[in-house]
N, C-alpha and C positions, 0 to 999 in steps of 0.2 A: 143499789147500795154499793156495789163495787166502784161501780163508775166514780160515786161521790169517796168513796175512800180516795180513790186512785188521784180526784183532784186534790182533795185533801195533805196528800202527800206531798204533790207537787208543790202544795201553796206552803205548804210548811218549810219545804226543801228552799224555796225561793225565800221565804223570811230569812231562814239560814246563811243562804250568800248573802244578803242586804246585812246583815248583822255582823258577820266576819268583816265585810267590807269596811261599815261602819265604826269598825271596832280596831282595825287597821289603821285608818286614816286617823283615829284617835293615836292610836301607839307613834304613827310615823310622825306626827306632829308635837309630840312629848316627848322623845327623843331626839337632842340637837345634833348625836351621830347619823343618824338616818337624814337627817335634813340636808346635812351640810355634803352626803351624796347625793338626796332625787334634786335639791335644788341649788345649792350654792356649787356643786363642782360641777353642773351639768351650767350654770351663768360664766365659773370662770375658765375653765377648764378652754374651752372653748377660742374666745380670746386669748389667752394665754398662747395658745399654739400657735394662733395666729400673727401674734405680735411677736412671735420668736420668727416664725418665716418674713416678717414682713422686712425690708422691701423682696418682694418675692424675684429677682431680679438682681446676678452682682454685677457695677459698674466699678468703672476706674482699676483693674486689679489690678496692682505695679505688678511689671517684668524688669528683667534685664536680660540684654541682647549681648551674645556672643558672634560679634558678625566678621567670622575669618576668611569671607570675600573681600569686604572693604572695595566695593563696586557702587556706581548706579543704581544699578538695580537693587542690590539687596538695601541702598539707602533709601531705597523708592519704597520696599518691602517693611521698612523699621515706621517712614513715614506713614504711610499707608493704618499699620497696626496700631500707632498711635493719634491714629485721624478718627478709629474706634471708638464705641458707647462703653464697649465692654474693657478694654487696654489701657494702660496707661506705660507707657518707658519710660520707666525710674531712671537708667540709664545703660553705659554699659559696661563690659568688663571685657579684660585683658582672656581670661579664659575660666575653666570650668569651677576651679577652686576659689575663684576669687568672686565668681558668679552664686556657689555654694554658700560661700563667707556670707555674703549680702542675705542670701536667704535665712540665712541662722540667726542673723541680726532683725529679722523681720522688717527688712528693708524693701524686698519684694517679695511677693508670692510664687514667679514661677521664672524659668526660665529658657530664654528662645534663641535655639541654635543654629547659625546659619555659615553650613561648609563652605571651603575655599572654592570647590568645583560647582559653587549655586550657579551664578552668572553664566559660566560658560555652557554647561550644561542646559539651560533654559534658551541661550543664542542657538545650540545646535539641536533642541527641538527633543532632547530627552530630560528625562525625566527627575527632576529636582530635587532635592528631599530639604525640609527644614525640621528641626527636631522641638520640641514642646516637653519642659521637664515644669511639673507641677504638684507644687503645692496639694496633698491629696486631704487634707483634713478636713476639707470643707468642698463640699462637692460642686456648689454653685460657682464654685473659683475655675474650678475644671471644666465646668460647662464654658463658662464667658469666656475665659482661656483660649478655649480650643473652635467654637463659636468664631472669634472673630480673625484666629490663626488658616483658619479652613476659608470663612467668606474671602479673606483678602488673596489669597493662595490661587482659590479659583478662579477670582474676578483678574488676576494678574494673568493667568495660564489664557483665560479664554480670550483677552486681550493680544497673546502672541497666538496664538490659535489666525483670531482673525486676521491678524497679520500678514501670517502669512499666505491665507487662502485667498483674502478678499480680492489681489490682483489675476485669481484665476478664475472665479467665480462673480467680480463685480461686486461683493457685498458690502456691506457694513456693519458694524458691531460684533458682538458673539456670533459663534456658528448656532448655540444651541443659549436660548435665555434662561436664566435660573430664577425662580421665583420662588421665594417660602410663602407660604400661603397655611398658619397656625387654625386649625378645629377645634372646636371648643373652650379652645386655652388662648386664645388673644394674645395676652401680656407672656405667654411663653415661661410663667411663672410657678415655681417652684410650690410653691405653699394653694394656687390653683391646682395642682396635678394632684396634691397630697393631701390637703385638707377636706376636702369632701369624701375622699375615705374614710377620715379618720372621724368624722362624725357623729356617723352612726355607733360607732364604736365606742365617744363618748357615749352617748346615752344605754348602749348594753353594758359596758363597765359601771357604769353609777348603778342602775337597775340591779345588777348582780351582784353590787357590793352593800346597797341599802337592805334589800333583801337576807341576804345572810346575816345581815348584822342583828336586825330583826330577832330571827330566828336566834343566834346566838341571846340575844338579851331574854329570849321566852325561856332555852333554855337552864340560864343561872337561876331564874324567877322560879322556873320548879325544883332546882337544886336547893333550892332554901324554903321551898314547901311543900316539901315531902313529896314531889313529884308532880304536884299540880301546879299549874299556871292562873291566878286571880286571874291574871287579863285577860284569859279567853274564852271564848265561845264555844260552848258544846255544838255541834255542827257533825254531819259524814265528811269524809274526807273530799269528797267530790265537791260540796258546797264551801269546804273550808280553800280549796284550792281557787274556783272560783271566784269566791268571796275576794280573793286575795290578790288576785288578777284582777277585779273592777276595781281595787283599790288604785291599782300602778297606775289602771288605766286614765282615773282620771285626773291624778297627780301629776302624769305624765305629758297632758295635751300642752300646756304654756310651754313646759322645757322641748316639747320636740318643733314648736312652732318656731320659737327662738332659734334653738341650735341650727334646724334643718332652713330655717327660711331670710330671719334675721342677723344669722353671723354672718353668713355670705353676701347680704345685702350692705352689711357696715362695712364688710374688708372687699368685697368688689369683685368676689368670685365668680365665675361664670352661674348665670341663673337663667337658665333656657329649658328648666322642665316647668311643666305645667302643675300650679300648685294642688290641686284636686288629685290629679293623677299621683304627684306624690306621699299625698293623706293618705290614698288607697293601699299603697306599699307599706307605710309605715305601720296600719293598721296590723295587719299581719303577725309584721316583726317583733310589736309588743306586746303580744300575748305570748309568741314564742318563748320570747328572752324574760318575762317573768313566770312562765310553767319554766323555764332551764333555770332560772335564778331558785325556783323552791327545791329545783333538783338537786342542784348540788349545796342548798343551803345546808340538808343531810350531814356532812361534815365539819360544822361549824358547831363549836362545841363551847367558845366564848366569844364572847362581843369582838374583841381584841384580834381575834385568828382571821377575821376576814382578810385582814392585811397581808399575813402569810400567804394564805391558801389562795386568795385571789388577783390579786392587785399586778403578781407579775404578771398572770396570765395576757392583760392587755397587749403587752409586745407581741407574745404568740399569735393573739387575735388580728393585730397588724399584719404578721405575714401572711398569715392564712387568707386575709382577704386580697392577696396579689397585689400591694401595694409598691412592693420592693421587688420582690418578682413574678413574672406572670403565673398565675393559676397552670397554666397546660404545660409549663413547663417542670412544674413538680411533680416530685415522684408519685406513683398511685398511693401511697399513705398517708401522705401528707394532706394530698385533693381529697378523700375520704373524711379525713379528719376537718379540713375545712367547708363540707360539705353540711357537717351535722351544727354549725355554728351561724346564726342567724344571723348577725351582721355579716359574714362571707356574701350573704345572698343580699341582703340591703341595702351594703356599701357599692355593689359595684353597679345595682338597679340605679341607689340613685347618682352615680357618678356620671351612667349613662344618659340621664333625663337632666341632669343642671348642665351639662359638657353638651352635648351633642344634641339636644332636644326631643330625646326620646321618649314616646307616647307610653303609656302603661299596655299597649297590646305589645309596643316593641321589644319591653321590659319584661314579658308576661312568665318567660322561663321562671325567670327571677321570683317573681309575682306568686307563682305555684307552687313552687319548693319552700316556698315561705308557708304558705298555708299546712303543705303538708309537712311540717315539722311542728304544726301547733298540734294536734291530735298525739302526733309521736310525743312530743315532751310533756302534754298532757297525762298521756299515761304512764310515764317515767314517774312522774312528778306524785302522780296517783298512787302509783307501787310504791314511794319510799315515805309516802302520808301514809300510808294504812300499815305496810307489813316492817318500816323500818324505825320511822317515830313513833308510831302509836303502841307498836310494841315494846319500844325502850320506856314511853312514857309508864304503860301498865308495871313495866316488870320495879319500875323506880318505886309506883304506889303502893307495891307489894313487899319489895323491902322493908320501905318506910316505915308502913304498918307492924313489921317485926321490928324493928330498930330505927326510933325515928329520927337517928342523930347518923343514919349513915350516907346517908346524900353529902351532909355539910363533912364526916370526913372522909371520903371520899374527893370533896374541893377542896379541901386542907393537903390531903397527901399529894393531889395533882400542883398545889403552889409550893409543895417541899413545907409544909408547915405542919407539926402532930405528927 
C-alpha cells in the first residue's frame, strides 16, 4: 500500500511539472514581451553584433609621415608602409602640429614619426626607433597601424642583419625567418576572437530577462487579485521550478542551434568544434541559467523592472567571462564572482571547441562546473519558490481577505497615484 502511495505521488508530482510546463509555454507565447526576448533578440541580437564587427579586419588606415631623415632609407620605410593591406600614406607633413591638424580634420587616423638620426643609426648597426601616434578610438586601427609598422621594421632590420653577416657566414636572406602562423582565428579577425564569447551570453541575457519579465507579469496579475494568480498552477515548489525549466528548455533548442551553430556559419567564424560535443555543453548551461533566471527573478516586482535590474548586468557578464581580460589575471573576487555565472564556464568551453577544435574531454573542466552549478542554482531557486514567494504570495491573500482593496493601493502608492 505504501509502495502504491509512494508511486502515486511521483505520478501526480510529474503531472505537476508537465502542467507548469504546459502552462508556461502558454504565458510565454501570449506575451509579445517574452517573445521578442526567448526569440526575436536571441534571431537579432546576434547579427547585429556581428554586422557591427564585420569586416572583422581594418584596411587602408590613412597615416601621415613626419620623415625628418629625408633619406633612402626612410623613403624605402614610407614605401614599404604604403605597399601595406593595413596602411595607406595620406601624405606628409612639415611636423607635429601640422601632422595633429590633419588628424583633427579626420584626414588621417594616425601618425608616423621618423627621427633625423633613423638612417644613420640603422648604417652603424644600432638601434632605430620610429614612433607610431594613433588614433586610440577604435582599436582595430591600432592593431593595423602598428601590425604593419612592426612587420615592415623587422623585415627591413633583418635585411641589414643579413647583410651584414652573410659575407662571414656565406648566407642568404634572414639570419632567423619569421613566420605568423594564426590558431584558430585565420582571418586574425576581431569579431572571430569576440563574438563567440559573446554568444552564449546572448542567449543567458535573453533567458534571464524572459524570465523575469515572466515572473514580474504573474506578479501585477495577483496585485489585482487579491494575491492569486488565474494563470497558475497549483504545483510544490519543486515541480513548479521544474516545470518551468522544461519549458525554457524546449523554447530554447531552435535559438541555441541558430545562435551557437548558424551565426557563425553565415558570418565565417571559425567552426572546428564538433557539433554533438557542443549540444552536450550547452545542455548544462540551460538549466543553469534558467534555475539562476527564477533566482533572481525574486526581485522583479514589475514587467518593466527587468530592464533596470537586469539588462546592464550583460557588460558585467562580458568581463566576467575574460573577454577583455584574462580570467587569472583578475583579482580573486572578481574570478569568484565569475565563477558562479554560467556563461563564464560556456563561453570560454565553447570558444575552445569552435577556435581550437576542442573535444568535450578537453573542455570537461568547463563541462563539470556547469553541471555543478545546476544542483547549486536549483536550490537557490527552491529557497526563494517556497520561503520567499510563496510566503509574500500567502501573506498578500491574507491581507486581501481583511481589505480587499489593498493590494490595488498599495500599486497606486508605488506609481505616486491615491
Amino acid at each position: 500500500m505504501a509502495e502504491k502511495l509512494k508511486h502515486s505521488r511521483l505520478f501526480l508530482w510529474f503531472i505537476q511539472v508537465l502542467r507548469v510546463c504546459g502552462r508556461e509555454l502558454l504565458l510565454v507565447f501570449r506575451d509579445s514581451g517574452v517573445v521578442i526576448f526567448f526569440v526575436v533578440l536571441n534571431l537579432a541580437y546576434p547579427v547585429l553584433y556581428a554586422l557591427i564587427y564585420n569586416p572583422e579586419v581594418a584596411r587602408n588606415e590613412r597615416v601621415v609621415v613626419i620623415d625628418d631623415n629625408r633619406t633612402a632609407l626612410s623613403r624605402d620605410l614610407v614605401r614599404r608602409l604604403d605597399a601595406t593591406q593595413e596602411v595607406a600614406v595620406a601624405g606628409y607633413a612639415a611636423n607635429m602640429q601640422e601632422a595633429q591638424e590633419a588628424m583633427h580634420r579626420k584626414e588621417c587616423y594616425g601618425i608616423i614619426y621618423i627621427p633625423r638620426d633613423f638612417a644613420q643609426c640603422a648604417g652603424r648597426g644600432e638601434q632605430a626607433h620610429v614612433s607610431l601616434y594613433c588614433d586610440m578610438s577604435v582599436m582595430m586601427r591600432y592593431k593595423a597601424m602598428f601590425t604593419a609598422l612592426a612587420g615592415v621594421t623587422q623585415a627591413m632590420g633583418n635585411e641589414k642583419m643579413a647583410a651584414v653577416v652573410e659575407p662571414v657566414l656565406n648566407m642568404s636572406g634572414a639570419i632567423v625567418e619569421n613566420r605568423q602562423v594564426p590558431v584558430g582565428n585565420p582571418a586574425m579577425g576581431l569579431a572571430s576572437a569576440v563574438l563567440l564569447f559573446i554568444l552564449p551570453l546572448v542567449l543567458q541575457q535573453s533567458m534571464i530577462l524572459g524570465i523575469a519579465m515572466l515572473h514580474g507579469g504573474s506578479i501585477e496579475r495577483r496585485r489585482r487579485n487579491g494575491g492569486r494568480d488565474p494563470m497558475a498552477v497549483e504545483a510544490s515548489p519543486g515541480a513548479t521550478i521544474i516545470g518551468k525549466m522544461m519549458c525554457h528548455q524546449i523554447i530554447y533548442v531552435l535559438p541555441i542551434i541558430y545562435v551557437l551553430h548558424y551565426v557563425p556559419l553565415m558570418f565565417g567564424f571559425p567552426q572546428n568544434g564538433n557539433i554533438l560535443h557542443i549540444i552536450c555543453l550547452v545542455v548544462p548551461f540551460v538549466i543553469a541559467v534558467s534555475f539562476m533566471g527564477q533566482t533572481l527573478s525574486a526581485v522583479v516586482n514589475e514587467r518593466e523592472s527587468v530592464f533596470l535590474l537586469f539588462v546592464f548586468s550583460s557588460v558585467i557578464f562580458i568581463f566576467l567571462a575574460g573577454v577583455s581580460w584574462p580570467r587569472y589575471l583578475m583579482s580573486r573576487f572578481w574570478w569568484l564572482v565569475g565563477d558562479c555565472v554560467p556563461s563564464t564556464w560556456m563561453a570560454n568551453g565553447y570558444v575552445l571547441m569552435q577556435t581550437n577544435g576542442a573535444t568535450l574531454y578537453q573542455v570537461q573542466h568547463y563541462y563539470w562546473m556547469l553541471w555543478l552549478q545546476v544542483p547549486v542554482m536549483f536550490i537557490l531557486a527552491y529557497l526563494v519558490e517556497r520561503f520567499v514567494n510563496r510566503r509574500r504570495y500567502r501573506s498578500w491573500i491574507a491581507a486581501s481577505e481583511d481589505n480587499p482593496n489593498v493590494l490595488t493601493r498599495i500599486e497606486l502608492a508605488k506609481n505616486g497615484v491615491g
